[in-house]
N, C-alpha and C positions, 0 to 999 in steps of 0.2 A: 147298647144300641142308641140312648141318645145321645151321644156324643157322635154319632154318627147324622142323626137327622139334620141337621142344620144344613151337611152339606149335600144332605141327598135330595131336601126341599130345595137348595138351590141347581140343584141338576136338572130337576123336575122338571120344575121353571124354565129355567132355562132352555129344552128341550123343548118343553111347550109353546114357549114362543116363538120360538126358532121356526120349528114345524107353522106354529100358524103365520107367520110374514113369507115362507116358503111357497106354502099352501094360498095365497093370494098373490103373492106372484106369477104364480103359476095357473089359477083360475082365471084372473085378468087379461094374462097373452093368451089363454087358448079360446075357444069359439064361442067361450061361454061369458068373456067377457068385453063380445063385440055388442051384445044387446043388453039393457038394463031390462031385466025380467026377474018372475021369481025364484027362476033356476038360480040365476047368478046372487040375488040377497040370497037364499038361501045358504050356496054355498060359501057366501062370505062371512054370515053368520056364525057358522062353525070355523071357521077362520078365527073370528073377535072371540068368540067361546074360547077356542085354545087359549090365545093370548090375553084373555084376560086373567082366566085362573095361575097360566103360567106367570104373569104379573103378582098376583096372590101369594104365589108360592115362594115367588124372589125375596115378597116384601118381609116375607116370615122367614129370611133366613134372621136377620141380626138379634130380631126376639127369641128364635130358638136358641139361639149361642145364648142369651143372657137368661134363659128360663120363665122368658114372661111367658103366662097360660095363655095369652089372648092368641098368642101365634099359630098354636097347638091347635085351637080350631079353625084361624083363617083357612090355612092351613088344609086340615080337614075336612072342611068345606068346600075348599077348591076340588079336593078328591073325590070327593061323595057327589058334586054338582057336575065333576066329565064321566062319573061311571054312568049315573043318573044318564046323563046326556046320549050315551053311546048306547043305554038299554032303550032308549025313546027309537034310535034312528037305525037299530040291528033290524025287526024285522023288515027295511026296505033295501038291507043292502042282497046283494046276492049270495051270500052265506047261508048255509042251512045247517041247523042240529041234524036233519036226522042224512 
């Protein structure tokens, strides 16, 4: 498995940013980003959220390849700080457990 991680953090990442430059593209053209309101920081915020952890996750590819521990948490961090993040904004979405 860790000869694996290196390139699965950079997928991660990758992914993550992607989605979040897509995800404000796409906030920006539609109605929500004809007025500067809270709607629209908001949802740009989570925007910068994605893209910064996915930034996080890029930067820990080359330290994963080489075994430095510091990656292993940045790393880690970025994961634990979007689940953190998506457990804060679940109960507003329209999903329900039961």
């Amino acid at each position: 498995m860790k000869e694996y991680l290196p390139v699965i953090s950079l997928v991660v990442g990758g992914w993550a940013v992607l989605n979040g430059i897509l995800h404000d593209i796409f906030v920006l053209a539609s109605e929500h980003g004809k007025k500067y309101d809270r709607d629209l920081l908001r949802l740009l915020m989570d925007d910068h959220i994605l893209i910064t952890c996915g930034v996080m996750q890029m930067i820990s590819y080359s330290g994963l390849e080489s075994n430095e521990t510091w990656t292993i948490y940045v790393s880690g961090t970025a994961c634990v700080s979007l689940l953190v993040y998506c457990g804060m904004i679940f109960p507003f979405s329209n999903l329900s457990l039961s």
